[in-house]
C-alpha positions as a LaTeX table, in Angstrom:
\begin{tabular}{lrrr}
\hline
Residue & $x$ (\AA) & $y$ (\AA) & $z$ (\AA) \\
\hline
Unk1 & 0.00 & 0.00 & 0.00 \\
Unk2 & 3.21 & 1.94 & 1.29 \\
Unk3 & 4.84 & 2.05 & $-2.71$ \\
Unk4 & 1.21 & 2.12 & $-3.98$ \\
Unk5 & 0.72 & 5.45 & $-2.69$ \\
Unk6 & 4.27 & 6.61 & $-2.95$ \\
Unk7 & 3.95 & 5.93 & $-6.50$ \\
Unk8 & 0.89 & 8.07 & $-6.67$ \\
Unk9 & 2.43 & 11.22 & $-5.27$ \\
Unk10 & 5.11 & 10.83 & $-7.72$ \\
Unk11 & 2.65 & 11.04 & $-10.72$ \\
Unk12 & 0.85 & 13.81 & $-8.97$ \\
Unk13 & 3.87 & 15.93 & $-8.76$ \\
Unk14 & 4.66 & 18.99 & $-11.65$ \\
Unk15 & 7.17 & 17.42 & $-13.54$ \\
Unk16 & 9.46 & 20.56 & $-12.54$ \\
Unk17 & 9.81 & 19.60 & $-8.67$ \\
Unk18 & 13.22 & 19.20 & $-7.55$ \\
Unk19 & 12.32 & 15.66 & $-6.26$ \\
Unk20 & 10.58 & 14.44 & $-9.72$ \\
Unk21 & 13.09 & 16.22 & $-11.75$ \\
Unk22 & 16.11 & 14.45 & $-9.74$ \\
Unk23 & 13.97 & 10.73 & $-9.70$ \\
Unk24 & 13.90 & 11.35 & $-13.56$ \\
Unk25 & 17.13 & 11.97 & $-14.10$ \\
Unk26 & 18.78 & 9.56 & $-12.17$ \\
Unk27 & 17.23 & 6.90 & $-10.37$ \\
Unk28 & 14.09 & 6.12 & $-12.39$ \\
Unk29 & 15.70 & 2.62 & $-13.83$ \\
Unk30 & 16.51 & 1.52 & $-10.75$ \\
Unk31 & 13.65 & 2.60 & $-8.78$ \\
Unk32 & 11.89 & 0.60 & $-11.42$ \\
Unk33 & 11.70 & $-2.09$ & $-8.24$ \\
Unk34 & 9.38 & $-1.77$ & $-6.33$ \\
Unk35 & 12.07 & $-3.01$ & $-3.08$ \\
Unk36 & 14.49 & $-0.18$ & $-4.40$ \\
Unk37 & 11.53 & 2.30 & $-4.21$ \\
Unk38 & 10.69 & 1.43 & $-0.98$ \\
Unk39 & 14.11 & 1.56 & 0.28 \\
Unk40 & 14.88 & 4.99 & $-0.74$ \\
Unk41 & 11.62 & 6.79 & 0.02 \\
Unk42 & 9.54 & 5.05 & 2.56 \\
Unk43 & 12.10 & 3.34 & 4.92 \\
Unk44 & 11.26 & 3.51 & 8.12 \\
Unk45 & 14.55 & 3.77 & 9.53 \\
Unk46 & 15.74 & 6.57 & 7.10 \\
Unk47 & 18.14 & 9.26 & 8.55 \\
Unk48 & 18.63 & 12.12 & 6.89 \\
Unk49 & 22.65 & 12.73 & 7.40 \\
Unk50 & 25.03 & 15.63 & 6.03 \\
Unk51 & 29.31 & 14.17 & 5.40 \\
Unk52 & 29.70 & 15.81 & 8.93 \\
Unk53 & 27.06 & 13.94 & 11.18 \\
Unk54 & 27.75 & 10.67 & 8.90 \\
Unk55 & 31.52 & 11.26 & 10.33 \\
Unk56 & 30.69 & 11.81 & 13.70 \\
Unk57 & 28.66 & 8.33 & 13.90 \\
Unk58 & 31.81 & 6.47 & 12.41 \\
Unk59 & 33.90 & 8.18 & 14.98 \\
Unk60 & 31.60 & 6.54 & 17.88 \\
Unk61 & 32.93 & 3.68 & 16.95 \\
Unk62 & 36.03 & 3.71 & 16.62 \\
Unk63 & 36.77 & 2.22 & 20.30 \\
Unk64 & 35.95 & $-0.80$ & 19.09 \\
Unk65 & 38.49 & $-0.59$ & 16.21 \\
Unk66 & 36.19 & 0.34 & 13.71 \\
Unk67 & 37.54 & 3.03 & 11.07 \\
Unk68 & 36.20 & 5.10 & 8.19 \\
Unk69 & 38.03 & 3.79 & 5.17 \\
Unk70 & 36.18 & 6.15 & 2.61 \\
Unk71 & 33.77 & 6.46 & $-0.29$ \\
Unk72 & 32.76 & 4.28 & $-2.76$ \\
Unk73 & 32.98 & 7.08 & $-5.32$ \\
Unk74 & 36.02 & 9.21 & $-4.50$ \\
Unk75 & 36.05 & 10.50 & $-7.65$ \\
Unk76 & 32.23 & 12.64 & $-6.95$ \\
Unk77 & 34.39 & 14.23 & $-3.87$ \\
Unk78 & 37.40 & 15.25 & $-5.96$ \\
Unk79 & 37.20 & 19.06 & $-5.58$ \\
Unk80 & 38.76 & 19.27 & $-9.05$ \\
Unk81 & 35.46 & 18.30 & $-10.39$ \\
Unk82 & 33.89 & 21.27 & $-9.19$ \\
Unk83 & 36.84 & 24.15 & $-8.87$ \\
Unk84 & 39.36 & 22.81 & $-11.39$ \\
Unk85 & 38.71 & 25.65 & $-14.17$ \\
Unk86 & 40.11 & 28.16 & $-10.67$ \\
Unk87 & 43.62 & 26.25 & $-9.76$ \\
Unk88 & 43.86 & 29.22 & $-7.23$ \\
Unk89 & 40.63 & 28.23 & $-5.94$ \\
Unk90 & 41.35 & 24.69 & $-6.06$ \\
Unk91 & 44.33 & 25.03 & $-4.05$ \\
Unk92 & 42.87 & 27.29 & $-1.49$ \\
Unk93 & 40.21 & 24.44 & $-1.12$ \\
Unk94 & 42.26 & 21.72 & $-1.20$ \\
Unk95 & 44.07 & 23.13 & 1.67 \\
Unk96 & 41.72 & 22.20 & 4.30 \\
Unk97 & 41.34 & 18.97 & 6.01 \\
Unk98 & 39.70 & 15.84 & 4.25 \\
Unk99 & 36.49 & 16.40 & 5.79 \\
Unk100 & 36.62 & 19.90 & 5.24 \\
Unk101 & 36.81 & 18.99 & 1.46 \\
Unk102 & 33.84 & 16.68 & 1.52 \\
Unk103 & 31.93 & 18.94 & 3.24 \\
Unk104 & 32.37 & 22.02 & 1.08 \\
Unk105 & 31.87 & 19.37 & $-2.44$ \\
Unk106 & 28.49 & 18.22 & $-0.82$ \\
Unk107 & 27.27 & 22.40 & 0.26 \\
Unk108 & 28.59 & 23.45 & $-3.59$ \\
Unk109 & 26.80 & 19.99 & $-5.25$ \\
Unk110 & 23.60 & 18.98 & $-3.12$ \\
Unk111 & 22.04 & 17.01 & $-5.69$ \\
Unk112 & 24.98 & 14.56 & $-6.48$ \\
Unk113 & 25.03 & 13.64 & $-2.70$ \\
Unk114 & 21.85 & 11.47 & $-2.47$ \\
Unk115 & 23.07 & 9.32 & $-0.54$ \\
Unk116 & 26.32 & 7.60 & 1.13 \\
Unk117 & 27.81 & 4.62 & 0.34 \\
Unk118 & 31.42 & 3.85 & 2.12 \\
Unk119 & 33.71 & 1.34 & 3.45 \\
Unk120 & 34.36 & 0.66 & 7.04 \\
Unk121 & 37.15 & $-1.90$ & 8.16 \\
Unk122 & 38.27 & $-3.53$ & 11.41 \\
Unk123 & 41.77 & $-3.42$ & 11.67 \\
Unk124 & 44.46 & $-2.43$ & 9.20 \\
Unk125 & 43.56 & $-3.23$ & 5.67 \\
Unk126 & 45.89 & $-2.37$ & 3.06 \\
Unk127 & 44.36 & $-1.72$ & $-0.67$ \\
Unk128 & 46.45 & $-3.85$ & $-3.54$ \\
Unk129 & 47.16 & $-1.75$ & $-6.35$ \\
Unk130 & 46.55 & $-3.82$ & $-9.20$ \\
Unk131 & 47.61 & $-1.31$ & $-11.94$ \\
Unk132 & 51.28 & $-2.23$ & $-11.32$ \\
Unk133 & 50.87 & $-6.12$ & $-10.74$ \\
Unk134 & 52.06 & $-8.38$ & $-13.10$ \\
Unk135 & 49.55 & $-9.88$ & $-15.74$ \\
Unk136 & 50.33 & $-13.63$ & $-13.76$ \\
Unk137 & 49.29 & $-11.59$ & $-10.52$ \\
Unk138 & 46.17 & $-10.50$ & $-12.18$ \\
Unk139 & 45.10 & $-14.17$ & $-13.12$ \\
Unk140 & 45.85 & $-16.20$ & $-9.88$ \\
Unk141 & 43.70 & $-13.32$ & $-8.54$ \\
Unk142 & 39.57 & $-13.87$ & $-7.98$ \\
Unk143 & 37.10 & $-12.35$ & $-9.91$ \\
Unk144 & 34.06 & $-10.56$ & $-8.33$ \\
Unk145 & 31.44 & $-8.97$ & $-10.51$ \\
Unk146 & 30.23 & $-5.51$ & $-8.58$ \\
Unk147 & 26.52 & $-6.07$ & $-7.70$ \\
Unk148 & 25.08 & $-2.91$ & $-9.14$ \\
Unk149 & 25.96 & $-2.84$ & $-12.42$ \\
Unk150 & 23.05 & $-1.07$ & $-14.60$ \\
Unk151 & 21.32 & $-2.68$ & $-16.99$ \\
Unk152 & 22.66 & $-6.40$ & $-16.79$ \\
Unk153 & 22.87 & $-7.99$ & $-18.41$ \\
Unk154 & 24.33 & $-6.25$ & $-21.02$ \\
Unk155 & 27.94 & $-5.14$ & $-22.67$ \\
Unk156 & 27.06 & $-1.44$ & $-22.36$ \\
Unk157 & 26.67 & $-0.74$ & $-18.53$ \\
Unk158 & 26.61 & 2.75 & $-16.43$ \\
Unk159 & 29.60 & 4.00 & $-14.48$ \\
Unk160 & 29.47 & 5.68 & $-11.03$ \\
Unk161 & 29.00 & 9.05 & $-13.04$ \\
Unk162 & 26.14 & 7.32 & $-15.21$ \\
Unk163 & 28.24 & 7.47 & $-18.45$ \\
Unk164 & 27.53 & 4.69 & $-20.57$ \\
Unk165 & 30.51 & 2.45 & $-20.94$ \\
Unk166 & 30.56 & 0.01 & $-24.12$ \\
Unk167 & 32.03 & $-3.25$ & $-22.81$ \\
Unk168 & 34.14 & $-5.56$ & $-25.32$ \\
Unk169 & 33.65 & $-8.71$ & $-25.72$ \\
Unk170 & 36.31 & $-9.99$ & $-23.49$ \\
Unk171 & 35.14 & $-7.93$ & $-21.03$ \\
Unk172 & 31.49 & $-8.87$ & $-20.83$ \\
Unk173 & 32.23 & $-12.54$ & $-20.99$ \\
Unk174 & 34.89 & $-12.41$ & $-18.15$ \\
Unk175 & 32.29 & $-10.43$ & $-15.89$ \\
Unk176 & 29.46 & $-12.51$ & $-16.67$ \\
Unk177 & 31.73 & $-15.40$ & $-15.80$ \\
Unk178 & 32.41 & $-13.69$ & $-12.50$ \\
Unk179 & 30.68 & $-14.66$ & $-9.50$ \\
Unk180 & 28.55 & $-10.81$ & $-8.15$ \\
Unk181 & 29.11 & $-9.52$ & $-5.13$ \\
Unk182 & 27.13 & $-10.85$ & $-2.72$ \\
Unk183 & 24.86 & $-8.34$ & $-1.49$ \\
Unk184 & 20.98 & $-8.55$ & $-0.06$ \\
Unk185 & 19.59 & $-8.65$ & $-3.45$ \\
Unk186 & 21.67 & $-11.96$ & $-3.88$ \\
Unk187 & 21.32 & $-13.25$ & $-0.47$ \\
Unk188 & 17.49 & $-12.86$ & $-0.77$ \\
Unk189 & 17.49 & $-15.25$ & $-3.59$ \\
Unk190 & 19.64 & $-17.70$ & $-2.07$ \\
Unk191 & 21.73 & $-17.20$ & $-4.73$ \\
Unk192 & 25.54 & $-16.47$ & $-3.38$ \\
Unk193 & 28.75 & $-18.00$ & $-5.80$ \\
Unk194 & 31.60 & $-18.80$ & $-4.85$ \\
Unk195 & 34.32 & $-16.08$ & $-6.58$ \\
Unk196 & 36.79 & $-18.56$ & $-9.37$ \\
Unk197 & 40.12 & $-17.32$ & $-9.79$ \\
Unk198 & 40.51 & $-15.52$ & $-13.39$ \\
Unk199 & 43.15 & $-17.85$ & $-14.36$ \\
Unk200 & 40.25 & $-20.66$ & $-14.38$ \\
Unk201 & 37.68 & $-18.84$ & $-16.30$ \\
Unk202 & 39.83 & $-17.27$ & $-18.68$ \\
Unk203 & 40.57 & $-20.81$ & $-19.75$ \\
Unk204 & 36.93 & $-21.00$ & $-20.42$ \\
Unk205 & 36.58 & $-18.17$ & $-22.56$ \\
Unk206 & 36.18 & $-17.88$ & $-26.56$ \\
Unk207 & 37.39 & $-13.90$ & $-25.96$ \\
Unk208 & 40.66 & $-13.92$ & $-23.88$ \\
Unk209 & 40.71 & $-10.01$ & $-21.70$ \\
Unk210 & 44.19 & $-8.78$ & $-22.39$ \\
Unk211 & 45.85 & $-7.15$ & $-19.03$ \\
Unk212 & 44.95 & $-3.77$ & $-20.41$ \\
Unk213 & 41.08 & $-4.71$ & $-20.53$ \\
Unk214 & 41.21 & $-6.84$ & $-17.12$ \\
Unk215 & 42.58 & $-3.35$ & $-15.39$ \\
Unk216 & 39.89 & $-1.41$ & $-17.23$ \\
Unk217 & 37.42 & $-2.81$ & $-15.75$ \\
Unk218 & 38.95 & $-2.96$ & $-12.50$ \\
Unk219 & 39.46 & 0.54 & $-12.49$ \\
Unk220 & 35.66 & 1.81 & $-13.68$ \\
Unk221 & 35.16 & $-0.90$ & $-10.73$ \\
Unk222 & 32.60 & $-3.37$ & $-12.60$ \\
Unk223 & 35.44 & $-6.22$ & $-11.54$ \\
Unk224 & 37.00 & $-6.80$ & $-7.96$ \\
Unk225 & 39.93 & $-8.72$ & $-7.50$ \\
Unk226 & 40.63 & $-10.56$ & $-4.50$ \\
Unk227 & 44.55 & $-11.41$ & $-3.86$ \\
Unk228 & 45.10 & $-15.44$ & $-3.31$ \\
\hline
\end{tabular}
């Protein structure tokens, strides 16, 4: 009844309402769910939370060694997005602190900050950078697929910036091969793989993904790679 109604308001609304306007533009496709719908307007739990309260929860626990480890889309905060045609700007910006930065790119770009998605870890974690691993490194490595890639399947796919990426045909059969990150839309389903290493289903594959092509994806983050 909840997404019934919800659904109703949205019809009712002009068409030129910030809220309308902004479910157009971006999340229409995937609000297309009724669960994903629900989720973002009618949870019951919903908080509304600026960078600097979000901080100040993650800071409450860090006593028992839990720590921020950042966005999933670091590239949105980038100040250069936003003040890079003013380098003198940019650098006055980019001299205060981290948080100062996010704050100020959420206050000069409300309607890109929807909503937060970031890491937190338990203990030291330290990121492998697989742009200067060997290609043999890359293949004994395990292959996730990320979870929300838009539409899939499919070889042209969104990135976090809602370009339209055209996948080749190495690529899209090494991530459908790719066991998805297991999220609650998987877990509902019962439907959780176990990740194979690359090496395994490369083998497999009628298009072999040269090293260039594994790292693209791995850097528009469609593909996860998980040291042995």
């Amino acid at each position: 009844e909840g997404v019934r109604l919800g659904r109703a308001v949205f019809e009712a609304l002009p068409n030129n309402t910030r809220v309308k306007q902004r479910e157009n533009e971006r999340w229409a496709m995937e609000n297309a769910r009724d669960s994903t719908f629900a989720d973002m307007y009618l949870h019951p739990q919903e908080v509304d939370y600026t960078v600097e309260t979000l901080l100040q929860w993650t800071d409450s626990v860090k006593d028992l060694g839990i720590e921020f480890a950042g966005f999933s889309n670091p590239k949105v905060w980038n100040l250069e997005r936003l003040l890079g045609k003013d380098p003198a700007v940019l650098a006055k910006a980019k001299a205060l602190t981290q948080r100062q930065q996010w704050r100020l790119a959420e206050i000069l770009d409300p309607d890109t900050f929807t909503h937060y998605e970031f890491f937190l870890t338990k203990g030291k974690v330290t990121k492998k950078d697989w742009n200067i691993a060997s290609e043999s490194q890359l293949h004994e490595a395990f292959g996730i697929r990320q979870a929300g890639l838009q539409p899939w399947p499919s070889d042209r796919v969104f990135d976090e910036s809602f370009n339209q990426i055209h996948l080749t045909d190495a690529e899209y059969e090494l991530l459908q091969k790719c066991a998805q990150d297991p999220t609650v839309e998987t877990m509902e389903w019962d439907e959780i793989e176990e990740p194979r290493q690359l090496k395994d289903m490369i083998l497999e594959m009628e298009h072999k993904p040269t090293k260039q092509e594994i790292l693209r994806m791995v850097n528009f983050e469609f593909l996860f790679l998980r040291s042995p």
